[in-house]
Backbone as JSON Lines, residues from 0, in Angstrom:
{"i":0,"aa":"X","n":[2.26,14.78,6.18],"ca":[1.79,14.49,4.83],"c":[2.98,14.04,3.98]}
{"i":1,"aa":"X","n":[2.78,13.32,3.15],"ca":[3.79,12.57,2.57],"c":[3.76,13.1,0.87]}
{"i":2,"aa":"X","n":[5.17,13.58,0.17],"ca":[4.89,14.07,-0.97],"c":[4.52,13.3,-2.37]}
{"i":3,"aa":"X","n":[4.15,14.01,-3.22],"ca":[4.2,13.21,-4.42],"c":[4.89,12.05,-4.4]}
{"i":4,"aa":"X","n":[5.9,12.33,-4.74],"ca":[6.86,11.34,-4.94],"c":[6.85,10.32,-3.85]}
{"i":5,"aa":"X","n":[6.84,10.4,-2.86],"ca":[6.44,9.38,-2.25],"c":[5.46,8.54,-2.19]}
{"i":6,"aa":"X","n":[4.11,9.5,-2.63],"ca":[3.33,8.81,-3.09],"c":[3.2,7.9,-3.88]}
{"i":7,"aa":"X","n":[3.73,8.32,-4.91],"ca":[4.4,6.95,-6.25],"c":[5.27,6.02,-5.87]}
{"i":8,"aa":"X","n":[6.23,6.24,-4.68],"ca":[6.63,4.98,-4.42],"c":[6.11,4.2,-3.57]}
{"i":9,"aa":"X","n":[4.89,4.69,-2.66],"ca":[3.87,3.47,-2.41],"c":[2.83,3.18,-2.92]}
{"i":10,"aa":"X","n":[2.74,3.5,-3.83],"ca":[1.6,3.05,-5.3],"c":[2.78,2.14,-5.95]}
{"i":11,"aa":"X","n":[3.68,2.14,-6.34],"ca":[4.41,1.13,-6.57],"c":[4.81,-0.49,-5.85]}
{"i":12,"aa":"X","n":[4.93,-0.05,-4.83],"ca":[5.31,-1.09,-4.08],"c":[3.62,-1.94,-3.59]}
{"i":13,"aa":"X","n":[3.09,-1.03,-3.73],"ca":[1.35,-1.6,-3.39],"c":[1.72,-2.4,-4.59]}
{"i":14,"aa":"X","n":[1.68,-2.0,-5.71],"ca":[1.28,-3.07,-6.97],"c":[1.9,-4.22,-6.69]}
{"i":15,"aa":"X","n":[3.15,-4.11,-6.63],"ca":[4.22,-5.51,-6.43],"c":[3.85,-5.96,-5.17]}
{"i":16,"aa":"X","n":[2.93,-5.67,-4.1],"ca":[2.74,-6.21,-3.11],"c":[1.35,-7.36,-3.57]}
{"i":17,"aa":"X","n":[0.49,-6.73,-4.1],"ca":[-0.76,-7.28,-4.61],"c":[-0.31,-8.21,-6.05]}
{"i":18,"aa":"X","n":[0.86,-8.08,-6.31],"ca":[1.34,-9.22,-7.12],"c":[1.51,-10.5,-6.36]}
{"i":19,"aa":"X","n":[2.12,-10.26,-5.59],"ca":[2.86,-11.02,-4.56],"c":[1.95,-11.66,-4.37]}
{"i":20,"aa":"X","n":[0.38,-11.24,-3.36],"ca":[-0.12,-11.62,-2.8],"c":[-0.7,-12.95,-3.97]}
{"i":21,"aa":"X","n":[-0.92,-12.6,-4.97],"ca":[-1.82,-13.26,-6.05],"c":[-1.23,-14.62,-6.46]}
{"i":22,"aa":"X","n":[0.04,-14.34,-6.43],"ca":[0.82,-15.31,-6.54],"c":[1.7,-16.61,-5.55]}
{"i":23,"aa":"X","n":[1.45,-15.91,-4.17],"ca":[1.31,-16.81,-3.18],"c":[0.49,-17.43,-2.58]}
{"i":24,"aa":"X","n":[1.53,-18.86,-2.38],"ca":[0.48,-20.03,-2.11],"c":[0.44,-20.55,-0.8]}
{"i":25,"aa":"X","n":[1.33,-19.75,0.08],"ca":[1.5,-19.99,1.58],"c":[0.54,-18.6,2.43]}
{"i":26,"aa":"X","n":[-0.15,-19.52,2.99],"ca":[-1.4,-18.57,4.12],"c":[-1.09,-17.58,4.75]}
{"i":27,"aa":"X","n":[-0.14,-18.38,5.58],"ca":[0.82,-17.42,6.49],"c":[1.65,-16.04,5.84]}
{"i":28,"aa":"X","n":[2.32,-16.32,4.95],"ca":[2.71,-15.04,3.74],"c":[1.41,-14.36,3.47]}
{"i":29,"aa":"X","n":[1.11,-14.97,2.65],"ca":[-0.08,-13.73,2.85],"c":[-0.86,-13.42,3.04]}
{"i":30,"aa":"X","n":[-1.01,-13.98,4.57],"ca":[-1.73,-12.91,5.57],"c":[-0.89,-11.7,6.3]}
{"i":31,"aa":"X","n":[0.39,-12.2,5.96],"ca":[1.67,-10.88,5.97],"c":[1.65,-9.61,5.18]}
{"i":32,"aa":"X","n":[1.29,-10.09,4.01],"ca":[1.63,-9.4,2.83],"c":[-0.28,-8.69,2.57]}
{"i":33,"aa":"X","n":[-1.09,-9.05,3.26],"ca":[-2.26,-8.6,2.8],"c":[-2.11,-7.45,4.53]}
{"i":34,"aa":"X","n":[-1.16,-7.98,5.46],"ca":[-1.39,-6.96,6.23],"c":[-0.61,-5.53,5.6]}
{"i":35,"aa":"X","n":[0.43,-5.31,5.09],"ca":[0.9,-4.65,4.77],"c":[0.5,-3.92,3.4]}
{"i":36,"aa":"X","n":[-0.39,-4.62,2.28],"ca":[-1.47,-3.91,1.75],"c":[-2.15,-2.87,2.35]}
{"i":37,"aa":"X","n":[-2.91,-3.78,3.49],"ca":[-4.14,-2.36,4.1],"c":[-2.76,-1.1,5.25]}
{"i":38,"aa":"X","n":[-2.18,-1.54,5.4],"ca":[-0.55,-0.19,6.02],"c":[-0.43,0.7,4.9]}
{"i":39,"aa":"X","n":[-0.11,-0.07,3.53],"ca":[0.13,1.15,2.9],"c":[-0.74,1.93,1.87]}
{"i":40,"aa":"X","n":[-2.0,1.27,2.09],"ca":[-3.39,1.74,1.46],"c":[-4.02,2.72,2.4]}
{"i":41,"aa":"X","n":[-3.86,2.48,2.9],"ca":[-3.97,3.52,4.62],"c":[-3.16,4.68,4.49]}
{"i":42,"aa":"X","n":[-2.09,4.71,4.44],"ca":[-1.17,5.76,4.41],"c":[-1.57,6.41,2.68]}
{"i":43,"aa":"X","n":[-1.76,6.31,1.84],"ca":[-1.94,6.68,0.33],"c":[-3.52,7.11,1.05]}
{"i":44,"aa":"X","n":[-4.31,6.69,1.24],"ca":[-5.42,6.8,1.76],"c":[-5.68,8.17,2.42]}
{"i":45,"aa":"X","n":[-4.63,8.07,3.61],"ca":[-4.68,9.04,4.24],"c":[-4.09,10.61,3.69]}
{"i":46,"aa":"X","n":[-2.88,10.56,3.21],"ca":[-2.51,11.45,2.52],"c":[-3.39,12.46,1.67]}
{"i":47,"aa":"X","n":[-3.98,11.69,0.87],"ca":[-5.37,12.26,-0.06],"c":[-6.29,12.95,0.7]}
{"i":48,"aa":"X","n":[-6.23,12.41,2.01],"ca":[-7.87,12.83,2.73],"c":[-6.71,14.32,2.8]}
{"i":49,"aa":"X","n":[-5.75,14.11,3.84],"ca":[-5.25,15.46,4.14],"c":[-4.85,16.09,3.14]}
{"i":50,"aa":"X","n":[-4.42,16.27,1.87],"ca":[-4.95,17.01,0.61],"c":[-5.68,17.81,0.36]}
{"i":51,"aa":"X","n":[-6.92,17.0,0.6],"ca":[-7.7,17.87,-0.14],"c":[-8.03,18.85,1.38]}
{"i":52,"aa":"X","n":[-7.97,18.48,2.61],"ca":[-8.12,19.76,3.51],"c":[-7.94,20.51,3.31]}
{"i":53,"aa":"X","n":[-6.19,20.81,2.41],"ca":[-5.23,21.87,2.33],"c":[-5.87,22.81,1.31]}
């Protein structure tokens, strides 16, 4: 499980990733950058589920 704080730094980097994505105009990028969206939406994702187990 990954802590707070870590949590905020991939809620951060999600944002600037989904900037990114919005703003690029090459396919190939971001279909890079949209893979690494659902990696770290997944992981924030997951964290929460195991949370609330605890």
């Amino acid at each position: 499980m990954i802590t707070k704080e870590e949590t905020l730094l991939f809620m951060k980097e999600l944002n600037c990733l989904l900037n990114d994505y919005r703003k690029c105009l090459d396919s190939s990028v971001r279909d890079d950058i949209y893979k690494d969206i659902l990696l770290i939406s997944h992981v924030i994702q997951s964290s929460r589920e195991k949370a609330k187990c605890l």
